[in-house]
C-alpha positions as CSV (number, residue, x, y, z in Angstrom):
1,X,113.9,59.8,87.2
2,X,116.1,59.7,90.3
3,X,119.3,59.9,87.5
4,X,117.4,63.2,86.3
5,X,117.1,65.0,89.2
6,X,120.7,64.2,90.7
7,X,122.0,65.7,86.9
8,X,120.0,69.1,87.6
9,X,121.2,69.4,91.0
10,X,124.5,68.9,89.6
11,X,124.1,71.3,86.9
12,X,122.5,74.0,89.1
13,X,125.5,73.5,91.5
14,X,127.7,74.5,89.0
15,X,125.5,77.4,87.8
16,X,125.7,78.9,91.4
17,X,129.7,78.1,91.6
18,X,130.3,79.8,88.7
19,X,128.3,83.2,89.8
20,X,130.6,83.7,93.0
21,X,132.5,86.7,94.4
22,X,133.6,89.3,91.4
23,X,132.9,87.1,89.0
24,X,129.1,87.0,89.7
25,X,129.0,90.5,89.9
26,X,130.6,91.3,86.4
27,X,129.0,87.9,84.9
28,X,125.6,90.2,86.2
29,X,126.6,93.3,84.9
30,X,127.1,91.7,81.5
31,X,123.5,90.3,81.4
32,X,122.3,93.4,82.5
33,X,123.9,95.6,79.9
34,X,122.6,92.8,76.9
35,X,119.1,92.9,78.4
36,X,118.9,96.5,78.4
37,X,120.3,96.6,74.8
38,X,117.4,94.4,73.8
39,X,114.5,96.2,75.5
40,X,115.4,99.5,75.8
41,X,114.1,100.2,72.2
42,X,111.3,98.4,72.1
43,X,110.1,99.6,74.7
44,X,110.7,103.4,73.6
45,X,108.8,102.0,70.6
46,X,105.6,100.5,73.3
47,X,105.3,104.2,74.4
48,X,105.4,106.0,71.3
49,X,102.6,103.7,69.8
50,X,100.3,104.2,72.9
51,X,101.0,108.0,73.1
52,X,99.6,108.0,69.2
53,X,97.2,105.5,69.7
54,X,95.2,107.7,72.2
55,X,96.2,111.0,70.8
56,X,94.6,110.0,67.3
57,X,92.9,106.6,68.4
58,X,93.5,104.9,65.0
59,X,93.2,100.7,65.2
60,X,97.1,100.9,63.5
61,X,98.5,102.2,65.7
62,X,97.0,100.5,68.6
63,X,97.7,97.3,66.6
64,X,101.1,98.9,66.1
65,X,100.8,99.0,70.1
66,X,100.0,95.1,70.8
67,X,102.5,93.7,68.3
68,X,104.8,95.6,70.1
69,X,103.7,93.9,73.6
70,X,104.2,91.0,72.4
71,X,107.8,91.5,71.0
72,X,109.2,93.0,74.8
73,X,107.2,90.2,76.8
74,X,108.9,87.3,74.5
75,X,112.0,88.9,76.1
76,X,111.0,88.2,79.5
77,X,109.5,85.0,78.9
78,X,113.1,83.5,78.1
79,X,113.2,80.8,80.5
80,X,116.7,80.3,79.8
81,X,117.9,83.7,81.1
82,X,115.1,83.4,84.1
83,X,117.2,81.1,85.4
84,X,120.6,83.1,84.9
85,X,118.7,85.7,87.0
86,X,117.4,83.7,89.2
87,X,120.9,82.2,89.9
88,X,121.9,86.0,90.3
89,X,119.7,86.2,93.1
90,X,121.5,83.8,95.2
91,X,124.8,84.2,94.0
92,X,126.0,86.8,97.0
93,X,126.4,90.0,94.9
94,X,128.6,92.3,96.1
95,X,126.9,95.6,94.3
96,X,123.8,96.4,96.0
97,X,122.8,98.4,93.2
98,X,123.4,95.1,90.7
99,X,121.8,93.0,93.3
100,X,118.6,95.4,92.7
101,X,118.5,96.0,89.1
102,X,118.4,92.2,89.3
103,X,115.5,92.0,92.1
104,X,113.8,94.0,89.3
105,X,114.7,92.0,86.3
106,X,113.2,88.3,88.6
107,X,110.0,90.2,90.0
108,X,109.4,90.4,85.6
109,X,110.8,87.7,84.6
110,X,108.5,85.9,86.9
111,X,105.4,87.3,85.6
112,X,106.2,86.7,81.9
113,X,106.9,82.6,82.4
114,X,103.4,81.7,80.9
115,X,103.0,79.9,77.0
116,X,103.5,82.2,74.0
117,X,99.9,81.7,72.9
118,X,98.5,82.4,76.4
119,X,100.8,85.5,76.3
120,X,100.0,86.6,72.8
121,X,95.5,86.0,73.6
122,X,96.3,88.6,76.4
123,X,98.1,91.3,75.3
124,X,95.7,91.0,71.6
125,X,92.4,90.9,74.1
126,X,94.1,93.6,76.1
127,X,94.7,95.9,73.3
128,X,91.1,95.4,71.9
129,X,89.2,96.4,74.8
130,X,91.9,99.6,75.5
131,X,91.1,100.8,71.5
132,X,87.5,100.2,72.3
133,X,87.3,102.2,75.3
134,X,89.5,104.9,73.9
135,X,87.3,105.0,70.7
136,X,83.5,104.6,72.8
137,X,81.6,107.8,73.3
138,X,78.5,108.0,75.2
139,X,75.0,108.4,74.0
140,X,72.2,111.6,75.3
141,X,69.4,111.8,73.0
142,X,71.1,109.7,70.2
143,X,74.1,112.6,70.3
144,X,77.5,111.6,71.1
145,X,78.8,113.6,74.3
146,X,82.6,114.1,75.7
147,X,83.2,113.3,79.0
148,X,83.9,117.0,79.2
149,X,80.5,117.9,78.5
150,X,79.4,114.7,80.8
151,X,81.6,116.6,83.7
152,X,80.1,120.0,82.4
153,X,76.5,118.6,83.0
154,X,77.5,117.0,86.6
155,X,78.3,120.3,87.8
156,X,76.0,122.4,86.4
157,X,72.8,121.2,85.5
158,X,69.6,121.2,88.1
159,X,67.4,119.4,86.3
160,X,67.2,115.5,87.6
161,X,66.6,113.7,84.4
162,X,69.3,115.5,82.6
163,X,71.7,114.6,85.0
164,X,71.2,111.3,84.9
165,X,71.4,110.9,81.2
166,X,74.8,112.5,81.6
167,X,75.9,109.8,84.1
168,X,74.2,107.2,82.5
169,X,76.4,108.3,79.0
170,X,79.3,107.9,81.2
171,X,79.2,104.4,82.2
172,X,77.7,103.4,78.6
173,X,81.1,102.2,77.8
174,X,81.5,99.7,80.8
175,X,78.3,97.5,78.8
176,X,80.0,97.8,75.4
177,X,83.4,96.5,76.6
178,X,82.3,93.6,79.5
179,X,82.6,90.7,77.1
180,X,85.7,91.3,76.3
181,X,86.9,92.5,79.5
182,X,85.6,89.6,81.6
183,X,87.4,87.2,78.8
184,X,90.7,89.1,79.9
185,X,90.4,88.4,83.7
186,X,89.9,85.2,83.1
187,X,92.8,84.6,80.3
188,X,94.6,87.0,83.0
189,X,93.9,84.7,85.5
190,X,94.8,81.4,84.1
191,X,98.5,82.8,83.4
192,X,98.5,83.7,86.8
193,X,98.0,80.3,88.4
194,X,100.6,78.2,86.3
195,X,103.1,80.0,87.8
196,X,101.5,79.4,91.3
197,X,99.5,82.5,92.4
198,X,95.5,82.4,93.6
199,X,95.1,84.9,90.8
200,X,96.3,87.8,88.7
201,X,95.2,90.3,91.5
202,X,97.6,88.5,93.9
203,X,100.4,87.7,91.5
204,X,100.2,91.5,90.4
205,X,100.3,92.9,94.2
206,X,103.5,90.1,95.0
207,X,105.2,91.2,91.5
208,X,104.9,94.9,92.6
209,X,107.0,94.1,96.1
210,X,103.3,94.5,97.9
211,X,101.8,92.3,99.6
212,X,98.1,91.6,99.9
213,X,97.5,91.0,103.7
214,X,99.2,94.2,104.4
215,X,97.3,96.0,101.9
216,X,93.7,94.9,103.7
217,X,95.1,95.7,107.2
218,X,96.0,99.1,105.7
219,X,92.3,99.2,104.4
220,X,90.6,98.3,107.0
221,X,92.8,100.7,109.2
222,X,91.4,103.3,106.5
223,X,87.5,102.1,107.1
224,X,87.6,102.4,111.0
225,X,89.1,106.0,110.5
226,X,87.0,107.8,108.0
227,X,83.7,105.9,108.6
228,X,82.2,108.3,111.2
229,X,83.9,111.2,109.6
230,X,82.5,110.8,106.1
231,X,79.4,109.7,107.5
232,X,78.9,113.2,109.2
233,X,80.2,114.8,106.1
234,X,78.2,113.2,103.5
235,X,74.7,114.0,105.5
236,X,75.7,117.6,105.6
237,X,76.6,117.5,102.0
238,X,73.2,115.5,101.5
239,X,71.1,118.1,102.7
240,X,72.8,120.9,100.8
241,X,72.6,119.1,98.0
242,X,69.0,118.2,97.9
243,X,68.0,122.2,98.6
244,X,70.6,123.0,95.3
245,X,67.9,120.6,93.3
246,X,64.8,121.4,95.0
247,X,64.3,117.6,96.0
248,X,64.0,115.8,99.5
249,X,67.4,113.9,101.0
250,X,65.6,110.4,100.3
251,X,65.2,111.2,96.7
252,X,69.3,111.9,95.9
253,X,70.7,109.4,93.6
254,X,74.6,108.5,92.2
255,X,73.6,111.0,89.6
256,X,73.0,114.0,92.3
257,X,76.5,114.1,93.1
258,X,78.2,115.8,90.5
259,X,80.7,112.9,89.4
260,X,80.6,109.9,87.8
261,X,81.5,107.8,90.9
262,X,81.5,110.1,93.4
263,X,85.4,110.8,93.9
264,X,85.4,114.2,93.9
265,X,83.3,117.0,96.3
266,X,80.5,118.8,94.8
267,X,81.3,122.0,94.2
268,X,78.6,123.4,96.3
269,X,79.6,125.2,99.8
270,X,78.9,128.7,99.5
271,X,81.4,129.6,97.0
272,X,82.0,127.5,94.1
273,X,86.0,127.4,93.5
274,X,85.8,126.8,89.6
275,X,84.6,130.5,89.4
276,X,88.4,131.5,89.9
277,X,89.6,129.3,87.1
278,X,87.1,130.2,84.7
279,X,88.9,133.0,83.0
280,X,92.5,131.8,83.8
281,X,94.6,129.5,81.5
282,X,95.2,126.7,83.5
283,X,98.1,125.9,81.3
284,X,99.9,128.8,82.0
285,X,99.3,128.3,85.8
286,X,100.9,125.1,85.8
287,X,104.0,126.6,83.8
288,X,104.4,129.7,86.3
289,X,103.6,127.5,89.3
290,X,106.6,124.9,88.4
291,X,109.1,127.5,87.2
292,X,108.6,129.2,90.7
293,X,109.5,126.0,92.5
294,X,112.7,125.8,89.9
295,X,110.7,122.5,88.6
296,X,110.5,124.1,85.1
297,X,108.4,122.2,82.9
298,X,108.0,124.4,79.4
299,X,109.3,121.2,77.4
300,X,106.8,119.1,78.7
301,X,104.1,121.1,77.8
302,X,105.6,121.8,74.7
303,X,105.7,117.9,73.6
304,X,102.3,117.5,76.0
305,X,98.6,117.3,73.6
306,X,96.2,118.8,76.0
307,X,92.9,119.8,74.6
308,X,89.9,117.2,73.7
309,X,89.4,116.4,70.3
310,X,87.4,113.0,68.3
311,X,89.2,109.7,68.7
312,X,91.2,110.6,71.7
313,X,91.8,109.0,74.9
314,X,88.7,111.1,77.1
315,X,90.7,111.5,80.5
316,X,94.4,112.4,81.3
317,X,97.9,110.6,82.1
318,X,101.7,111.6,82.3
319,X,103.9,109.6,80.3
320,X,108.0,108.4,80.0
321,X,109.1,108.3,76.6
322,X,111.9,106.8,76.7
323,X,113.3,107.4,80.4
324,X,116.0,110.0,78.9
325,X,113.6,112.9,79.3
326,X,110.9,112.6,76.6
327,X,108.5,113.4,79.4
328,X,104.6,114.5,78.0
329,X,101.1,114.6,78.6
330,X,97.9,114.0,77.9
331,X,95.0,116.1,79.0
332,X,91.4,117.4,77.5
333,X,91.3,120.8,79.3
334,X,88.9,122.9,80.6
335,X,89.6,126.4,82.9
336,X,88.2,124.5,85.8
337,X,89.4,123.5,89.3
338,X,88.9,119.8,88.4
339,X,91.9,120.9,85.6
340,X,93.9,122.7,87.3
341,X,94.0,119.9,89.8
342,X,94.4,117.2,87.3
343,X,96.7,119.4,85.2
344,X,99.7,120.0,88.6
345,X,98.9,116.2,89.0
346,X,99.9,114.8,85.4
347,X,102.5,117.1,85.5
348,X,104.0,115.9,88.8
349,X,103.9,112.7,87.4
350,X,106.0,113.9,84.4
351,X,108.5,115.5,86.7
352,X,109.1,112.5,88.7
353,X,110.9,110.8,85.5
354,X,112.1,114.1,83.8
355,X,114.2,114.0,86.7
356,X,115.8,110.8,87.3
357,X,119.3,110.6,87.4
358,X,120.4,109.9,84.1
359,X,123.6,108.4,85.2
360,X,122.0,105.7,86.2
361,X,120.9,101.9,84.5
362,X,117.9,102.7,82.1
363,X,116.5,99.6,84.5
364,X,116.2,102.4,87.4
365,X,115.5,105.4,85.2
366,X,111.8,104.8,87.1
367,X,109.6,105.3,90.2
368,X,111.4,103.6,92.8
369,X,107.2,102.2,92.8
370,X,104.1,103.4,91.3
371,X,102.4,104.3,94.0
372,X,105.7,107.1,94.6
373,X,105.1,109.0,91.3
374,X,101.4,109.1,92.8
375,X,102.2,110.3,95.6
376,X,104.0,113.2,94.0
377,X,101.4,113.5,91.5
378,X,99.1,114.0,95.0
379,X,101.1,116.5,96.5
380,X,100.6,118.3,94.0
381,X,97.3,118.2,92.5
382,X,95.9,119.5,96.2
383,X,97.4,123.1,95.4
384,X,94.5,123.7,93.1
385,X,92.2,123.9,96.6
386,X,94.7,125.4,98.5
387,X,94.1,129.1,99.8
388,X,97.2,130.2,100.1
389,X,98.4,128.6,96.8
390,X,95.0,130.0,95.2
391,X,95.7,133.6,96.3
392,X,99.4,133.6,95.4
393,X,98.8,132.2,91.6
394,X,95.6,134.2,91.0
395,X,96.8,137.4,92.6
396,X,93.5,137.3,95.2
397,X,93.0,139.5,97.8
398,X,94.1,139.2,101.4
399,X,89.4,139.8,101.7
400,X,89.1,136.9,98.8
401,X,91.7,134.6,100.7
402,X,90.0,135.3,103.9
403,X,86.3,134.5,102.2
404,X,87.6,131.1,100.8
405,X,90.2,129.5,103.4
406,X,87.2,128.0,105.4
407,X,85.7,126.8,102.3
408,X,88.5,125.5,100.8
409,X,89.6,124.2,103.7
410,X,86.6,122.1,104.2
411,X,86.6,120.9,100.3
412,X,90.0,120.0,101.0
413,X,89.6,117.8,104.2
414,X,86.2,116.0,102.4
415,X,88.1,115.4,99.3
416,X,90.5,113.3,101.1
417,X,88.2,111.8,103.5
418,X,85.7,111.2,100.2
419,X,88.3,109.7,98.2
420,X,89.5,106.9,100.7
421,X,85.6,105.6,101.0
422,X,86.1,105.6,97.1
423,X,89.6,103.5,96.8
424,X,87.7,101.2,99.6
425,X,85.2,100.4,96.7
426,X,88.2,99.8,94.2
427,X,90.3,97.9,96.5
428,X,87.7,95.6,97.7
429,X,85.5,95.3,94.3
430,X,88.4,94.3,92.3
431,X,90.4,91.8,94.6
432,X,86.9,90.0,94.5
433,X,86.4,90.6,90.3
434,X,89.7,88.1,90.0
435,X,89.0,86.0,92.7
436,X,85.8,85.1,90.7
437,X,84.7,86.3,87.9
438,X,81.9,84.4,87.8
439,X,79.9,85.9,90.1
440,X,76.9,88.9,89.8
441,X,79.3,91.7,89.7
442,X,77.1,94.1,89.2
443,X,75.3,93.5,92.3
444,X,78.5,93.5,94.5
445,X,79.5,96.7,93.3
446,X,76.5,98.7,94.4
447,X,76.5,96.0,97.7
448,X,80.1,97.8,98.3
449,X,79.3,101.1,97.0
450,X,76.2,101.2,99.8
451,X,79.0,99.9,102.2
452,X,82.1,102.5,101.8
453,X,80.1,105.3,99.9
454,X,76.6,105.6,101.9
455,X,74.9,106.1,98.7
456,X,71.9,104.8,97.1
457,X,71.5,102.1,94.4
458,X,69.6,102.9,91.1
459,X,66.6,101.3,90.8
460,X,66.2,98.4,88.5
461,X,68.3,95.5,87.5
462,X,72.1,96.8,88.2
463,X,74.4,97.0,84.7
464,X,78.2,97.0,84.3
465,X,78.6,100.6,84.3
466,X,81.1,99.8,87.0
467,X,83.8,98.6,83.8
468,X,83.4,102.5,82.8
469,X,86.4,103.1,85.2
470,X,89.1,103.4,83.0
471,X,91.3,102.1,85.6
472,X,89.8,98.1,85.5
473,X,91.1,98.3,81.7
474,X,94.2,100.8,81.3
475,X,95.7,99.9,85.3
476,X,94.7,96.6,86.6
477,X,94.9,96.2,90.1
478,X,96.5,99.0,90.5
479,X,94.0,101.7,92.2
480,X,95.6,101.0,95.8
481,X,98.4,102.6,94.6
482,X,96.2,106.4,95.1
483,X,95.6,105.6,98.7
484,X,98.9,105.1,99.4
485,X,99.7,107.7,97.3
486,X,97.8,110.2,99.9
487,X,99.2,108.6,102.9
488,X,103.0,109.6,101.2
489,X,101.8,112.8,99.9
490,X,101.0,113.7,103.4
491,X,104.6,112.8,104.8
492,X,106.4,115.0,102.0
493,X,103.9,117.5,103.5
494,X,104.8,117.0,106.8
495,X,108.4,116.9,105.7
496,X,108.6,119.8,104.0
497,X,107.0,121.7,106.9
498,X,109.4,120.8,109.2
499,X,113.0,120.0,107.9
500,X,113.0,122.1,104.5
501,X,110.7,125.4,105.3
502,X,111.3,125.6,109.2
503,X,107.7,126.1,109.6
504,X,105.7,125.7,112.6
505,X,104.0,122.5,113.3
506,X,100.5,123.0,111.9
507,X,101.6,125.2,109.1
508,X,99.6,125.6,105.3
509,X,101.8,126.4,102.8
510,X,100.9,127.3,99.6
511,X,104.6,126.1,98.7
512,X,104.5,129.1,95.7
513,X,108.3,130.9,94.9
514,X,110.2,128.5,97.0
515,X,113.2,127.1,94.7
516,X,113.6,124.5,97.8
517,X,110.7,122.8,96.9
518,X,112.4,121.9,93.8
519,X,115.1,121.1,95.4
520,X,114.0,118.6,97.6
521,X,112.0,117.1,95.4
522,X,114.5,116.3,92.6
523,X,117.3,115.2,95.2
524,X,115.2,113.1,97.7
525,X,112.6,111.5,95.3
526,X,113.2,112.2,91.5
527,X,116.6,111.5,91.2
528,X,117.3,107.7,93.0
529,X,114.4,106.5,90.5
530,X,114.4,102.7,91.7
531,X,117.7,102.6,93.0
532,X,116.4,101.8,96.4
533,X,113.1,100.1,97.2
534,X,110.3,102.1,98.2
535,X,110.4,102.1,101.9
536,X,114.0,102.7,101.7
537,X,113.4,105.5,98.9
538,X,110.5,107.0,101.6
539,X,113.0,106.4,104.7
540,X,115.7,108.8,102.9
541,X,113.5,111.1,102.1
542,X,111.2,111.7,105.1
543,X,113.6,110.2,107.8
544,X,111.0,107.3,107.9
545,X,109.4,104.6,106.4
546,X,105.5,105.2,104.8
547,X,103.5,106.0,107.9
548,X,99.6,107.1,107.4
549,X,99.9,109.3,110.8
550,X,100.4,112.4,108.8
551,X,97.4,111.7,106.8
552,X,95.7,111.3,110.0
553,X,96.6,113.9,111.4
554,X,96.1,116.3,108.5
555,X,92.6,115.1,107.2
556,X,91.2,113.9,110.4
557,X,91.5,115.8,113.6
């Protein structure tokens, strides 16, 4: 034994000798360029098949979908060239931008050292319950429903036990996939442990350059804040609510409030903002909106599918091709301010990687994180509630702006303040899904929607309509990512107020006509793609490193 280990110090000793100075730096370039060689089409291939797999939602090409998984994570679970990147890491490169195209290529590596049957159970399980959901529609009556008609009957309808037949269609799908799902966090996390982490939540926030202490201080900084202000908010909204139904406060239920899991504001202050979308065309809003910022988008609509239909994905997502501009979209529209808003979102998204500098490695052709393309995708998506956006793109009067800047403005501030009470639910509910799985789920999730959320509990013995949230299947452990997304989309706000427009301090922009939106945009944050690290990516941009005072300061003083 002793003779074994002295031989693999040796050996590792003249690995690192040999990856020294210029050498190591060409000697990493090489790997770089065969690695990209070898995944760069498969992994064009992995997008194509999900982009028809939701569009049409046929079990080929979902299966089409997993085999191709499983092709690209063989590459990455090479143990042989783990170590050559490994080695990389330490051997002193002299290119920062090698040394973090390698950072990269460790950070998913690492995740990927697990057994080829392990690998292969997860990624089939995986694809099985992602075709399932896709497939699933809800039940009212015995008739299957969309979850635009689910939405439709949210907003609209007054009658109690219609309403929560609609929300009870919506989180049918979270019983029919659970089996399979829980079967996946655990499979999910026994990878995660042989190669040393708690669990897959943990090894997923490390993997992403997060880090999970940080995240719960961040949280809990988020709690303290917006406790008493939602609180006040959500009696007010209570009480206008129960008079819209004819019903007393005690007697409001999840159903009452207009979406699925409460993440959005009932449209119900006085003036009801999807009134102005109604007989616009979204579409064409987005495409005017963008080409007036010089952001023109008409080719990502073009390759974009974005009305609902049988067999496809219910919800909406942007999507890279193949990170050479082969930017799309998927949507199920509706002429609706939850469209509009969702529409500038997906859209921001798709800009965010139509724009990265093509001159760069395909390795960087990304989000320099996630949680940046949300944040853009953010900044965005708030123009649909914004007065002076509102009266710019649908020509309203100087009398209409005036009648909806208080209301809007209100919507505005409560959406934000709503939504991080809601991604307290997500953050806190899923880190405690992986740490056991075992455990009566169900019941945590209404303990912690009572908690963050202030809202009642059905009656009866709880189900798993919680696993309706496409996000616990199509993005694990990645909902954190929106919160930090609306911390960031508040500093480009703040940004752009003050070293782009000139504006005074205080300022609302409705950032319409204004080529230098654009421009800052595709030079600060689309373009780098990953060539930095986040903070560093944020720090160039804003002059500082991701702060939540502007958030603060926006949403609640």
């Amino acid at each position: 034994m002793k003779t074994t280990i002295l031989s693999l110090i040796a050996l590792l000793a003249v690995l690192l000798a040999g990856c020294q100075g210029p050498a190591a730096d060409q000697q990493a370039q090489a790997f770089i360029d065969r690695h990209i060689a070898q995944v760069e089409p498969v992994s064009t291939q992995i997008n194509r098949a999900y982009w028809d797999a939701t569009t049409i939602g046929k079990s080929e090409d979902f299966k089409k979908f997993e085999q191709l998984q499983v092709q690209l994570r063989q590459v990455y679970q090479n143990p042989e060239d783990f170590k050559r990147v490994k080695a990389f890491r330490t051997a002193g490169l002299k290119d920062p931008i090698l040394a973090r195209q390698i950072d990269k290529l460790y950070l998913a590596y690492l995740s990927n050292q697990i057994p080829a049957d392990l690998m292969r159970q997860i990624v089939e399980l995986d694809t099985r319950v992602q075709e399932n959901y896709n497939n699933y529609r809800g039940t009212i009556d015995g008739r299957k429903v969309t979850m635009s008609e689910i939405y439709d009957l949210m907003t609209l309808e007054k009658n109690t036990p219609k309403r929560q037949q609609a929300w009870q269609a919506s989180k049918q799908v979270g019983n029919a996939i659970l089996d399979d799902f829980l079967k996946l966090i655990r499979l999910r996390n026994r990878a995660a442990k042989q190669l040393g982490f708690t669990n897959f939540h943990e090894m997923t926030i490390v993997t992403g350059e997060q880090d999970v202490a940080e995240l719960d201080r961040i949280f809990q900084e988020i709690d303290d804040l917006t406790r008493e202000p939602y609180r006040k908010m959500k009696e007010e909204l209570d009480v206008a609510l129960a008079a819209w139904y004819g019903i007393g406060v005690g007697e409001l239920m999840p159903w009452h409030y207009h979406d699925p899991f409460f993440q959005r504001t009932p449209l119900i202050y006085g003036i009801d903002l999807d009134a102005f979308y109604k007989d616009r065309d979204v579409k064409k809003l987005t495409i005017d909106y963008y080409a007036g910022v010089d952001l023109p988008v008409d080719d990502i609509i073009t390759r974009s599918d974005l009305y609902d239909r049988e067999g496809k994905y219910p919800h909406a997502y942007g999507t890279d091709i193949d990170r050479k501009g082969d930017v799309r979209v998927l949507a199920n529209l509706q002429n609706t301010e939850r469209w509009m808003e969702t529409l500038l979102h997906e859209v921001g998204h798709a800009l965010y990687s139509k724009y990265h500098d093509r001159r760069e490695s395909w390795l960087l052709r990304e989000p320099a994180h996630s949680f940046m393309t949300e944040s853009v995708a953010m900044f965005f998506g708030r123009l649909s509630r914004n007065p002076a956006w509102m009266q710019a793109m649908l020509n309203l009067s100087d009398e209409q702006r005036k009648q909806i800047e208080p209301v809007t403005r209100k919507y505005f501030q409560f959406q934000e303040i709503l939504f991080a009470r809601w991604a307290l639910v997500m953050w806190n509910f899923e880190k405690a899904l992986y740490a056991d799985p075992e455990q009566d789920l169900n019941t945590l999730w209404w303990d912690l929607v009572e908690k963050y959320q202030f809202m009642r509990r059905p009656p009866g013995k709880p189900d798993a309509g919680w696993a309706s949230k496409l996000h616990f299947t199509t993005a694990p452990c990645y909902y954190h990512n929106y919160m930090l997304g609306e911390l960031l989309a508040s500093q480009f706000d703040h940004a752009l107020i003050q070293s782009v427009l000139k504006l005074p301090a205080g300022s609302e922009p409705g950032y319409v006509g204004d080529p230098r939106i654009g421009k800052f945009f595709r030079d600060k944050v689309f373009g780098p793609g990953a060539k930095y690290t986040w903070n560093e990516t944020i720090r160039r941009a804003t002059g500082e490193p991701l702060t939540a005072k502007y958030f603060v300061e926006q949403f609640l003083k």
